[in-house]
N, CA and C atoms as an extended XYZ file, in Angstrom:
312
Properties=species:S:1:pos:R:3:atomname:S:1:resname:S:1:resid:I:1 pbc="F F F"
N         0.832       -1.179        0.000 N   UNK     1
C         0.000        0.000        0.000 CA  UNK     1
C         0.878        1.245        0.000 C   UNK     1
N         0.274        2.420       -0.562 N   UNK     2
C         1.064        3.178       -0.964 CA  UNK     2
C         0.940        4.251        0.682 C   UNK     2
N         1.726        5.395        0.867 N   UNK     3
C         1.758        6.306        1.594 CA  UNK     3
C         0.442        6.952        1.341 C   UNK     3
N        -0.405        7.129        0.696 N   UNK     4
C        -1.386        8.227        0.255 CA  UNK     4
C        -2.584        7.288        0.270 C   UNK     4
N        -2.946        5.857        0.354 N   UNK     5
C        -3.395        5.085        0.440 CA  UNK     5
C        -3.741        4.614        2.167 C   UNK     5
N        -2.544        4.637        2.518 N   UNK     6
C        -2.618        4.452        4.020 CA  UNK     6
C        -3.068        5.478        4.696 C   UNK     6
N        -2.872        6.371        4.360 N   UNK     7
C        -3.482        7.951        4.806 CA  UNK     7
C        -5.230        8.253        4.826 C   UNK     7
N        -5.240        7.701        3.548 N   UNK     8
C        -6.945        8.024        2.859 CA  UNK     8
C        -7.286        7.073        4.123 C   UNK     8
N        -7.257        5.927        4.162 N   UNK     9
C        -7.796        4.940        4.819 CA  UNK     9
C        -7.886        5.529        6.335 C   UNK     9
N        -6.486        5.898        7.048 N   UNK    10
C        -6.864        6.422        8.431 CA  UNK    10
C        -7.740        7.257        8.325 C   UNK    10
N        -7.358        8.272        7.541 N   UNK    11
C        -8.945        9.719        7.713 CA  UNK    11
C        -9.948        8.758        7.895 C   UNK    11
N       -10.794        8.062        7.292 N   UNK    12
C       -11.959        7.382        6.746 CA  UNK    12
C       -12.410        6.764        8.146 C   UNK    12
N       -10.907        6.135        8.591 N   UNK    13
C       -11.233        5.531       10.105 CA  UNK    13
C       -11.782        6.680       11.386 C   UNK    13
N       -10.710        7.683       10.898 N   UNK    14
C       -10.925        8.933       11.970 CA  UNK    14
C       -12.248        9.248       11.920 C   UNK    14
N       -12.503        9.957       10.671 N   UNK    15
C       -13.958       10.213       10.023 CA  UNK    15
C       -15.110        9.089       10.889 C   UNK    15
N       -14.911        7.765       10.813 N   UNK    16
C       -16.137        6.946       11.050 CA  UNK    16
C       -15.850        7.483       12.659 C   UNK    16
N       -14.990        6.754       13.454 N   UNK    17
C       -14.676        7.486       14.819 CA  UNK    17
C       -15.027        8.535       15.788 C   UNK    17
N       -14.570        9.621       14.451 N   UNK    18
C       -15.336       11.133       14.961 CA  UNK    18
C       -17.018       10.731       14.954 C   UNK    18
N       -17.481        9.850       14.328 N   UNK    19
C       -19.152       10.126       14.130 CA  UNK    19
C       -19.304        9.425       15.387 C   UNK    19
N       -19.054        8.205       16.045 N   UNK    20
C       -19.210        7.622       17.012 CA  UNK    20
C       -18.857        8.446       17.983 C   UNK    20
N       -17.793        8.454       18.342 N   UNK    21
C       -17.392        9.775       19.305 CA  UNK    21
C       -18.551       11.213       19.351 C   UNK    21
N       -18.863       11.735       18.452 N   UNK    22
C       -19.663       12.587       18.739 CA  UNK    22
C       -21.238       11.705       19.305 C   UNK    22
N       -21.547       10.678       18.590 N   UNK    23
C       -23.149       10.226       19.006 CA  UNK    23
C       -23.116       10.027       20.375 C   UNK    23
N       -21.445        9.146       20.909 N   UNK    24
C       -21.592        8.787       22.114 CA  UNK    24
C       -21.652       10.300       23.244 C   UNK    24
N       -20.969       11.098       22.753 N   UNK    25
C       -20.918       12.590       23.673 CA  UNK    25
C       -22.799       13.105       24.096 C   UNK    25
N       -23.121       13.248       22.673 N   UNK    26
C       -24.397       13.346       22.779 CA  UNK    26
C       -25.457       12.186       23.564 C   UNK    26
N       -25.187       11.316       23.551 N   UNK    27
C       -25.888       10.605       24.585 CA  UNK    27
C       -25.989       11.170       26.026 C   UNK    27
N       -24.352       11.358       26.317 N   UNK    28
C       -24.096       11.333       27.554 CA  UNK    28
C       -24.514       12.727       27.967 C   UNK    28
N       -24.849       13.546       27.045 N   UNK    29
C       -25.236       15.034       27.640 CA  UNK    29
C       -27.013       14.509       27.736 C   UNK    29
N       -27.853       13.654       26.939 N   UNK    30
C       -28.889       13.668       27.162 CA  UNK    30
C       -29.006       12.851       28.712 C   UNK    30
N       -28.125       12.085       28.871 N   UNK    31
C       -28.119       11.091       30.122 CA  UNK    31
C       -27.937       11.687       31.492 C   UNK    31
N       -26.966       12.973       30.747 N   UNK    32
C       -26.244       14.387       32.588 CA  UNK    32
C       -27.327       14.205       33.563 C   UNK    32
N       -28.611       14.985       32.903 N   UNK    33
C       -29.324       14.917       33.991 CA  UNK    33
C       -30.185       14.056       34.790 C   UNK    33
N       -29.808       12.862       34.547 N   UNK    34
C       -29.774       11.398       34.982 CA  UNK    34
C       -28.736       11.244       35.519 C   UNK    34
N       -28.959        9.928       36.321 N   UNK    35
C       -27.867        9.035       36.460 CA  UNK    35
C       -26.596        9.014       35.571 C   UNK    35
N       -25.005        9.091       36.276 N   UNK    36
C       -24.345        8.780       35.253 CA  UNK    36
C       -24.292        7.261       34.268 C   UNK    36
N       -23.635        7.080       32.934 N   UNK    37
C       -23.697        5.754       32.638 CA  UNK    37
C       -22.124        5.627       32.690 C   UNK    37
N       -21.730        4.487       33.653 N   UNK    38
C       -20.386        3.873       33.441 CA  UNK    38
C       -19.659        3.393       32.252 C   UNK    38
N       -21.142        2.612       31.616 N   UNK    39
C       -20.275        1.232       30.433 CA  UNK    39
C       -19.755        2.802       29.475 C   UNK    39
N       -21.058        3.943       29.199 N   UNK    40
C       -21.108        5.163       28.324 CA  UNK    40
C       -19.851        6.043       28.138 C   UNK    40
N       -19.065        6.300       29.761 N   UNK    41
C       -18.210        6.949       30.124 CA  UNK    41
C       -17.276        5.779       29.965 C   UNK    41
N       -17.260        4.615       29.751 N   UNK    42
C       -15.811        3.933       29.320 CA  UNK    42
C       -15.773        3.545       27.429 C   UNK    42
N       -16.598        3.583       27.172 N   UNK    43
C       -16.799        3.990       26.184 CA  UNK    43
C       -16.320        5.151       24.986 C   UNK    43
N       -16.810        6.026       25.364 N   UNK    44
C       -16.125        7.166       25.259 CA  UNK    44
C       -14.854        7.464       25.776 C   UNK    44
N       -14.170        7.512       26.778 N   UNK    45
C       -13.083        6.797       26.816 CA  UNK    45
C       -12.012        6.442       25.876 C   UNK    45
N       -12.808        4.729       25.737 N   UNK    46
C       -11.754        4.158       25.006 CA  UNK    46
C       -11.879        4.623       23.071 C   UNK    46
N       -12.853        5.363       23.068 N   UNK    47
C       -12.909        5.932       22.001 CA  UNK    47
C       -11.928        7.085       21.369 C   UNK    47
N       -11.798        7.753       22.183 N   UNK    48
C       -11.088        9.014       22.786 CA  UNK    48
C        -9.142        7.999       22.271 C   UNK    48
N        -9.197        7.027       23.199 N   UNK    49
C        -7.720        6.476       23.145 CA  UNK    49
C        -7.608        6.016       21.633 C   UNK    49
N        -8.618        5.169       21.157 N   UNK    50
C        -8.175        4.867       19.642 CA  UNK    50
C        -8.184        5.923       18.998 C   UNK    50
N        -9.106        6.755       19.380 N   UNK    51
C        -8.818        8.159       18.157 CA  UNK    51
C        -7.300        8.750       17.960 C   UNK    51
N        -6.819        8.560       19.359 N   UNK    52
C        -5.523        9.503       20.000 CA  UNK    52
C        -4.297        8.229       19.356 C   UNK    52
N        -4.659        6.920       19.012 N   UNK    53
C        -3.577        6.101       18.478 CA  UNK    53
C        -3.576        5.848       16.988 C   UNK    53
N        -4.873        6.341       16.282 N   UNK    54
C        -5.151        6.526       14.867 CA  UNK    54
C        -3.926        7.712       15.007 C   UNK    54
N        -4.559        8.489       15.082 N   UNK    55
C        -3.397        9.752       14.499 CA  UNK    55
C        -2.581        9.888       14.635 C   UNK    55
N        -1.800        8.612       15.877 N   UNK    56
C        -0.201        8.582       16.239 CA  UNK    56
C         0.073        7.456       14.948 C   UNK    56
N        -0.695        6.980       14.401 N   UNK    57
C        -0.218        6.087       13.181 CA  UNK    57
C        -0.102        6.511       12.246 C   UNK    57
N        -1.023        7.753       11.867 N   UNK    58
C        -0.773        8.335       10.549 CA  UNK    58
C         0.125        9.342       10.857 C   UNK    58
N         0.974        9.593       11.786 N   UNK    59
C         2.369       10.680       11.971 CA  UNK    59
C         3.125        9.466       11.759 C   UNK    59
N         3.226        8.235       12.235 N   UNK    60
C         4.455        7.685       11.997 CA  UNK    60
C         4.240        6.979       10.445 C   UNK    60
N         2.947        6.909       10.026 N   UNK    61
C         3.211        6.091        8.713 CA  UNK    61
C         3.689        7.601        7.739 C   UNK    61
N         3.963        8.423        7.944 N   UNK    62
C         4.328        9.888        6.738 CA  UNK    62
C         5.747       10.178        7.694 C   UNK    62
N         5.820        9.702        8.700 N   UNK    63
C         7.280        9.863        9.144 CA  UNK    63
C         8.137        8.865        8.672 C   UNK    63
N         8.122        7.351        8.444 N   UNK    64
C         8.421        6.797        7.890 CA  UNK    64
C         8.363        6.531        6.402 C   UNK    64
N         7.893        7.204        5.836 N   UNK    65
C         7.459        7.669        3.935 CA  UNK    65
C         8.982        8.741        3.909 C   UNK    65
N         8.815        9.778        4.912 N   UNK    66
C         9.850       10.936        4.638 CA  UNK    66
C        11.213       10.303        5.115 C   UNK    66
N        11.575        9.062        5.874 N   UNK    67
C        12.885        8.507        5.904 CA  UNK    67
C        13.370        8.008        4.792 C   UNK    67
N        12.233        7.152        4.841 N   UNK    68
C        12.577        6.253        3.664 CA  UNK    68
C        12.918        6.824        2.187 C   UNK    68
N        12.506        7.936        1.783 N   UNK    69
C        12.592        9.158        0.971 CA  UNK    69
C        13.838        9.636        1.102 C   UNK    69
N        14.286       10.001        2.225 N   UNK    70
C        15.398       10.364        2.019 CA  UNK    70
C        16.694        9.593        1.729 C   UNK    70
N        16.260        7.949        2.707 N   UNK    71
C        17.389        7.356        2.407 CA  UNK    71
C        17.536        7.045        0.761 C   UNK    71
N        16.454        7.025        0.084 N   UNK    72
C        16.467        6.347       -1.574 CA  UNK    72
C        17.050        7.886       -1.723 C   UNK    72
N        16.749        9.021       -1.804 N   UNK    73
C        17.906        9.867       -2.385 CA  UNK    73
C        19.135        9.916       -1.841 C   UNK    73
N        19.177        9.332       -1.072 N   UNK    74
C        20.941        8.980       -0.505 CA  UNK    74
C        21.324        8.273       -1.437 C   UNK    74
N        20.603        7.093       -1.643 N   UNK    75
C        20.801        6.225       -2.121 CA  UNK    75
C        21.230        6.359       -4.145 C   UNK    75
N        20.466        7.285       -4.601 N   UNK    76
C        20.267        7.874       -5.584 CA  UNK    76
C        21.553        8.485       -5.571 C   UNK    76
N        22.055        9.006       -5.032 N   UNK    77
C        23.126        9.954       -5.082 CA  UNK    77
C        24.514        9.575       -4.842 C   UNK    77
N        24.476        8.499       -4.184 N   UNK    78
C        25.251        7.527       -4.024 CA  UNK    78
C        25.802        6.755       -5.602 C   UNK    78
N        24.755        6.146       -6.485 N   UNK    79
C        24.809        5.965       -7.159 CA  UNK    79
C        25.260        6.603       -8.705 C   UNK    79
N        24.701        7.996       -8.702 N   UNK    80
C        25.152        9.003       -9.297 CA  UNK    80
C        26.305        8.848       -9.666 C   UNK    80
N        27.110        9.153       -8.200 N   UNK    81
C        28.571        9.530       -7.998 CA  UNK    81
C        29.201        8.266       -8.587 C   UNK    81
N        29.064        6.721       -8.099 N   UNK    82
C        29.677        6.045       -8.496 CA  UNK    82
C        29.604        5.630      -10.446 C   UNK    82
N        28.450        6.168      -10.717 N   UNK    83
C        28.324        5.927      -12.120 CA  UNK    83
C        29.332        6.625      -12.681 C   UNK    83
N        29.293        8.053      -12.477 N   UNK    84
C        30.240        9.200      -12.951 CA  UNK    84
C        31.771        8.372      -12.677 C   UNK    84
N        32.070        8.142      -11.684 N   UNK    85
C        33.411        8.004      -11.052 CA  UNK    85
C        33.492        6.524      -12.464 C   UNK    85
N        32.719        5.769      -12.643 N   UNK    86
C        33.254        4.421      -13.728 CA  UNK    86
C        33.346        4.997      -15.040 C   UNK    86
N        32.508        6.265      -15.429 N   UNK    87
C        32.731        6.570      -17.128 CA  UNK    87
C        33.889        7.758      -16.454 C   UNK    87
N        34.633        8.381      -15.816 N   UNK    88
C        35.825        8.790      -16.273 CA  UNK    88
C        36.436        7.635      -15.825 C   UNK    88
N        36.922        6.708      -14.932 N   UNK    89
C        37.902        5.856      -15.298 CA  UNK    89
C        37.534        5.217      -16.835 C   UNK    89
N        36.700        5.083      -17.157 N   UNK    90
C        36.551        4.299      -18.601 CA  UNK    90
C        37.222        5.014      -19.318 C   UNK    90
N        36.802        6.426      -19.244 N   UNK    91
C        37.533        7.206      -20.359 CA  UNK    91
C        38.903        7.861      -20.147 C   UNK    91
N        39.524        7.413      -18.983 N   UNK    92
C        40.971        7.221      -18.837 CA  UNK    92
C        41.519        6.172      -19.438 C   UNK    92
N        40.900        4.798      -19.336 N   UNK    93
C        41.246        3.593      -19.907 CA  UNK    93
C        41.128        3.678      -21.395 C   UNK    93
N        40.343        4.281      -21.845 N   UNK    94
C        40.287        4.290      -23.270 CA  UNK    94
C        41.297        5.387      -23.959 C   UNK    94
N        41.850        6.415      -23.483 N   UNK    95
C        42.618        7.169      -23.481 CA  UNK    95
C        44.195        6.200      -23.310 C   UNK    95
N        44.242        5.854      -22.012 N   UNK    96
C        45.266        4.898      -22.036 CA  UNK    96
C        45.844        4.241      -23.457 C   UNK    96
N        44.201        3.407      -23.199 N   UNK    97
C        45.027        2.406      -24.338 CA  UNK    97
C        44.759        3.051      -25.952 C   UNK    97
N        44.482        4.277      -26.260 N   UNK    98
C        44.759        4.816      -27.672 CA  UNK    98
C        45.523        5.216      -27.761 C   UNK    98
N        46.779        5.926      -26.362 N   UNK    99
C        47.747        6.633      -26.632 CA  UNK    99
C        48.652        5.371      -26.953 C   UNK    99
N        48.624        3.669      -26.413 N   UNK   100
C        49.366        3.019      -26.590 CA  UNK   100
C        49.125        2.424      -27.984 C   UNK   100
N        48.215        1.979      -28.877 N   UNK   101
C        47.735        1.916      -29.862 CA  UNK   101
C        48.585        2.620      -31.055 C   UNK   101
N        48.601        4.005      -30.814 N   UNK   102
C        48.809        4.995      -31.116 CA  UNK   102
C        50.516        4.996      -31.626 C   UNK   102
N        51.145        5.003      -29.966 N   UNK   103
C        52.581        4.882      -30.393 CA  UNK   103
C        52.971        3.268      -30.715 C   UNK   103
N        52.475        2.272      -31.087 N   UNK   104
C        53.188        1.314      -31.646 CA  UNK   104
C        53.588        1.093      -32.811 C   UNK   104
């Protein structure tokens, strides 16, 4: 899955989340002037915590997109250099051996 893929998908999760999270809030304000509800208030809750570990996933899945990004242009550049560095030795070697060519 791609970075922008994994992303769409958390919103969508957040998105469904936020709707639950809000219905459950609204309950609990119609419930205030009642009795509190326990299961309601753990509920909400643990709603609250997955929301708060969704969005610690989509910082580390775009924090890990931007490493990995950088290491492939390391990596890229790395490569660069060594390409360059084999066509002038080539074209030392070919130089070499025309000057010897040359004087025989």
């Amino acid at each position: 899955m791609q970075i922008r893929q994994v992303s769409a998908a958390l919103d969508q999760k957040l998105a469904q989340l936020d709707k639950q999270l809000k219905k459950a809030e609204a309950q609990r304000a119609q419930q205030h002037s009642s009795e509190p509800n326990p299961q309601l208030e753990q509920d909400i809750l643990a709603l609250q915590q997955i929301r708060a570990k969704l969005v610690k996933s989509k910082d580390l899945a775009w924090r890990a997109h931007q490493l990995q990004f950088q290491n492939d242009e390391h990596n890229r550049a790395r490569q660069r250099v060594i390409g360059l560095s084999l066509c002038i030795f080539s074209v030392i070697g070919a130089g070499v051996l025309l000057y010897f060519a040359l004087n025989q």
